[in-house]
N, C-alpha and C positions, 0 to 999 in steps of 0.2 A: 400518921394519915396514910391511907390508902386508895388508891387508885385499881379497879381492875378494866384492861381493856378488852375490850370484845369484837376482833377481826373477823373480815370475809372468810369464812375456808370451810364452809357446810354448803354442801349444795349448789353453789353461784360461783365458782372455781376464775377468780381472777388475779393475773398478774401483777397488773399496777395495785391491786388491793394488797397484797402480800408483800409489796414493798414499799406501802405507806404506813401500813401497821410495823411493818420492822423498822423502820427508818424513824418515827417519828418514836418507837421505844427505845430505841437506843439514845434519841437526842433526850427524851426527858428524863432517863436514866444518869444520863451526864449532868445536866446541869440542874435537879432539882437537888434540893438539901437532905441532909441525913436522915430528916423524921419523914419522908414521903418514903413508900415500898408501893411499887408497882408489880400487876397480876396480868401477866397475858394469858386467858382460856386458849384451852388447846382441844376445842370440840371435834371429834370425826363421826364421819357417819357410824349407824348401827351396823356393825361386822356382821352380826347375824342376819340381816335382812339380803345383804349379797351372797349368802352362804345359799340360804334357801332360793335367791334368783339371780341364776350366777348371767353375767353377761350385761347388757345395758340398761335391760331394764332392770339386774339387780342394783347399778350404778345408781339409778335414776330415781327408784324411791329410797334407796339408801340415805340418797342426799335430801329428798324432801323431808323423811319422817325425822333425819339430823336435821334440817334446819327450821321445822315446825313443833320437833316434838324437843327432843333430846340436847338439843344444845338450850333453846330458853329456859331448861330446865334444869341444865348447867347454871347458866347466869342466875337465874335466879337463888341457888344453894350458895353462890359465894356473897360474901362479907366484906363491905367494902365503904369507905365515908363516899366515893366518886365512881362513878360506872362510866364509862364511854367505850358504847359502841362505834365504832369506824369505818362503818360503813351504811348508808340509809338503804341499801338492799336487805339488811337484816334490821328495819324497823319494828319488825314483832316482835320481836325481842324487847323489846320498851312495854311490852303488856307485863314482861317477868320481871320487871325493875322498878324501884323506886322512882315516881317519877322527878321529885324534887332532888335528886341525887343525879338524874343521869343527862352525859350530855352525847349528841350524835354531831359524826360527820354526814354533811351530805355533798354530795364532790359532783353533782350535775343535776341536771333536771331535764335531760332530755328527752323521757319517754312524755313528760307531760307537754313538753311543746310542741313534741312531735303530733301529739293526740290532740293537740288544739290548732295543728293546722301551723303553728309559726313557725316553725322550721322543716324542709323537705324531707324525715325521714320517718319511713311507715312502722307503727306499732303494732305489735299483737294482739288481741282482743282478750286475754287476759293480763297480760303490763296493763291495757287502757284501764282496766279494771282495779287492777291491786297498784298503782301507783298514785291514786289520788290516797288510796288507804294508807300508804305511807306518808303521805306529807301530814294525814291528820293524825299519825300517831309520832311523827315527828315534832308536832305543834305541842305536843302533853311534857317534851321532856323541855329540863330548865334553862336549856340552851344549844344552838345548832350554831354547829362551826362550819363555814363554808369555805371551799379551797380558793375562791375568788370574791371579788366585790360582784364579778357577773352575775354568781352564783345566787349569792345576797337577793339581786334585784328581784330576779324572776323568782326566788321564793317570797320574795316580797309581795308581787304585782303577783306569778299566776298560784302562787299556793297559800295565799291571803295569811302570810307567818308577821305577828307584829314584828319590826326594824329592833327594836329591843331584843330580840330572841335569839339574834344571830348574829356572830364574829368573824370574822374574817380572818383567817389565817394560811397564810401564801402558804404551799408546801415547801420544798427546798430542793435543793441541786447538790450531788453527792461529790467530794470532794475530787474524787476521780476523773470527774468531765471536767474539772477547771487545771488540771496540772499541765504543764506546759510539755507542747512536743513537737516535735519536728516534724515543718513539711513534709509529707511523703515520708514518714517514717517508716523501719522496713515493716512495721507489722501493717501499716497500710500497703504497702504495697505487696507484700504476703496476701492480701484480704484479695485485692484483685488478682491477681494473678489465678487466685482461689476460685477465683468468680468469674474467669477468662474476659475479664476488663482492661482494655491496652492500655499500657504505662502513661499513652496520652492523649487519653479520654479525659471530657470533662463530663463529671455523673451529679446527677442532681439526685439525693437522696429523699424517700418520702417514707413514713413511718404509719404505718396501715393495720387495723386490727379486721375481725370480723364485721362490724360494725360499719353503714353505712354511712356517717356523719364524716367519717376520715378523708368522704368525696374524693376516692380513686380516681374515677373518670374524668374528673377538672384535670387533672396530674398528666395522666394521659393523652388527652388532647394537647396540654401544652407542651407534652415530649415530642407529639407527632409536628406540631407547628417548627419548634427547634430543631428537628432533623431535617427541615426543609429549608433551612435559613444557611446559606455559604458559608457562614464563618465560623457555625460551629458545629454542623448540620453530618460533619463526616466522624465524628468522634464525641458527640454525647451518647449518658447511657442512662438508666435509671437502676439505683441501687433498691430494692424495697428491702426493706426493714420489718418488723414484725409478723404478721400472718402473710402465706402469699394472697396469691390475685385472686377473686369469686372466679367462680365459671362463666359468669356474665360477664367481667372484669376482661378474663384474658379470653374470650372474644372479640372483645372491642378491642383490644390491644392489636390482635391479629386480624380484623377489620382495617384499622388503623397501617396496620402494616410496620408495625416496631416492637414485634415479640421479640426478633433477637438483641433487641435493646433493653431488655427489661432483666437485672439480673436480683433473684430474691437469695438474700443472705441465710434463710437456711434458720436452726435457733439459734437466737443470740443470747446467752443469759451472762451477766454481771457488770456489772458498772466500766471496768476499764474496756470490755471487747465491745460492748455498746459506744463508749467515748473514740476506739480505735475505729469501727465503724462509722460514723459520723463523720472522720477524719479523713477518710478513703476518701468523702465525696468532697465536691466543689462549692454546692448552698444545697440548704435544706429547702424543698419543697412543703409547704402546713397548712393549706388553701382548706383547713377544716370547716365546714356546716356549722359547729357548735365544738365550744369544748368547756369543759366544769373550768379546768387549768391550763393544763397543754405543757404537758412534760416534754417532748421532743422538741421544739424550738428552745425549750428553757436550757436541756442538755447542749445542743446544736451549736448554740451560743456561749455557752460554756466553755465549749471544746474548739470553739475558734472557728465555726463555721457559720457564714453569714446566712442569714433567713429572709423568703419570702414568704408570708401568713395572711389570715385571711382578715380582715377587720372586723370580726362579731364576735360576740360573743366574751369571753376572759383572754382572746390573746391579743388584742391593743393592750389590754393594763400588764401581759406577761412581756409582749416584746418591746413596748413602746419605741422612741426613735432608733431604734439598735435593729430593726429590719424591714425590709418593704411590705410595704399589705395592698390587701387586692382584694374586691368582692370574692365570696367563697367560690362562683361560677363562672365568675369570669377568666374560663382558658386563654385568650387571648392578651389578657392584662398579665394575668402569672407567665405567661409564654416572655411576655418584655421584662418582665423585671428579672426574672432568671438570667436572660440574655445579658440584661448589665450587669448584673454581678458577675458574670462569666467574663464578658467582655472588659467591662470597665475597671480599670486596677484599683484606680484612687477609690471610688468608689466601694469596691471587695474589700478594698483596707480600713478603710472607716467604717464598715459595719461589722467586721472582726472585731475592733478594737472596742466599740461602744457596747457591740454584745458581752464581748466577755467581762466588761467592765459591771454592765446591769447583771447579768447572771451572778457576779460572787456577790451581789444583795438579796438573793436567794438562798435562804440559808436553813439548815434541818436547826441548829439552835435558837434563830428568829421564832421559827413555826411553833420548837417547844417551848420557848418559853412563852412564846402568846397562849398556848394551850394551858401548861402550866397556869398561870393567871387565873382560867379562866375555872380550873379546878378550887383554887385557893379563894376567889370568890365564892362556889359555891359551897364551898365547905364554910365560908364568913369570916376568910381570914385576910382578905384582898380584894383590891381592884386588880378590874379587866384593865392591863397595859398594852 
């Protein structure tokens, strides 16, 4: 039996996608049986089309005419009982496939709720367009797996997918974020030092991409609240993680008057310098708008760092009682609860211990072999477990 998988990596260039496509091959590489052989396509753009337009725009339809023309037509030439695409940004790709064979992940929906007004963030007028087109070409293959039960819902309720259609399967936490490590270890304190963070600063970490859902400016306001507050007000800092600040971001910050409190770590790529950064700070900030999953409190937690989050959307069912939550805008709410974890020991100690306890039930062999399953039924050889 065969499986081929079909990753993000034409045209729509994402990080967390290239490491759920790798993570989730390796777990069902591991533990499925001898007669399953797995295909991961390795589509790039047309080389020719950058040669004749070199520069951005060679980049730019390079990656279109790959991910409309030349990769569907990839997936389509290969041979396989199971097709899964792993990403619902590359839903067209389901026009070059079997439909009874193939299943999708789909890991958010938030251009469409965006575009219906339920959540605060503004779409473009071609997303509002081509994202209703995916969930109807999502609806044709034989099954969609969703990184959360949130997920589920709202393809349920706004993209009318029958409950039948759709699985659930948590992603996982890489082994890395759960191993044990010392306080203030030196590669923590290497990270500050690095970041000219004093040995005794308390930093609240937040994990921020392009994307406006990540709600920077809640974050913001509550560092600027906490640098007014006596008791911790002369020694907190803000570590960011992933992309830096918008132009409009560190505006506010310097409106605000705590730019020199804001220190961006720069790129971080691999599991353990992600888990050692994590560990430099004191709690994670995750006050996100929406999230499909919410990989960074799942890490955060892993790695022994207690979390504040926001209560919508998939990160009640990722952090449950293992971290405080807060409306996604309310700065004043995240400003206290940051504070007690800073402040209040027992409290820091009992949320260390139940996150990292929830986080190793996140697991990359959970995810494949829910995935798994969900292959072996459609091939008629199983139930969904």
């Amino acid at each position: 039996m065969k499986a081929t998988l079909v990753p993000n990596i034409v045209g729509f260039p994402s990080y967390s996608m290239v490491r759920y496509a790798e993570d989730l091959s390796v777990a069902l590489r591991q533990i499925a049986p001898p007669d399953w052989e797995f295909e991961m396509l390795q589509g790039l753009p047309p080389a020719a089309i950058k040669r004749l337009l070199p520069g951005a725009q060679g980049e730019k339809w390079a990656g279109r005419i790959g991910r409309f023309v030349t990769y569907p037509s990839q997936a389509a030439r290969s041979v396989a009982d199971v097709y899964h695409v792993l990403d619902h940004s590359h839903a067209n790709i389901i026009r070059s496939l079997p439909a009874d064979k193939t299943v999708i992940t789909c890991h958010d929906v938030i251009p469409l709720l965006g575009a219906k007004g339920q959540i605060p963030v503004s779409v473009g007028r071609a997303t509002r367009y081509t994202f209703p087109l995916r969930i109807q070409l999502m609806r044709r293959c034989r099954y969609i797996l969703a990184d959360s039960e949130s997920t589920r819902q709202d393809l349920m309720e706004h993209g009318s997918v029958p409950a039948e259609q759709i699985v659930v399967s948590h992603l996982g936490v890489k082994p890395a974020f759960l191993e044990e490590a010392t306080d203030r270890s030196e590669k923590t304190r290497a990270i500050r030092r690095r970041l000219e963070i004093p040995e005794d600063a308390q930093v609240v970490v937040h994990v921020g991409n392009t994307e406006r859902y990540k709600n920077t400016p809640t974050v913001l306001r509550a560092l600027k609240r906490l640098t007014e507050d006596y008791e911790v007000g002369k020694h907190i800092y803000l570590l960011r993680l992933g992309s830096p600040l918008r132009e409009d971001e560190t505006e506010l910050a310097a409106s605000l008057g705590i730019s020199e409190r804001i220190k961006w770590a720069g790129s971080v790529r691999g599991d353990a310098a992600f888990a050692d950064h994590y560990r430099s700070g004191d709690v994670l900030a995750a006050p996100s708008i929406y999230e499909g999953f919410g990989w960074p409190p799942l890490e955060a937690m892993a790695s022994g760092v207690p979390v504040v989050a926001s209560k919508v959307a998939s990160l009640p069912e990722i952090v449950g009682d293992a971290g405080l939550m807060v409306s996604p805008m309310d700065d004043e709410a995240l400003a206290t609860c940051l504070h007690q974890i800073l402040t209040v020991h027992k409290l820091r100690d009992t949320l260390i211990a139940r996150g990292k306890k929830r986080a190793s039930a996140f697991t990359w062999e959970n995810c494949a072999r829910r995935v798994l399953s969900v292959y072996e039924n459609l091939y008629g050889v199983g139930k969904i477990t």
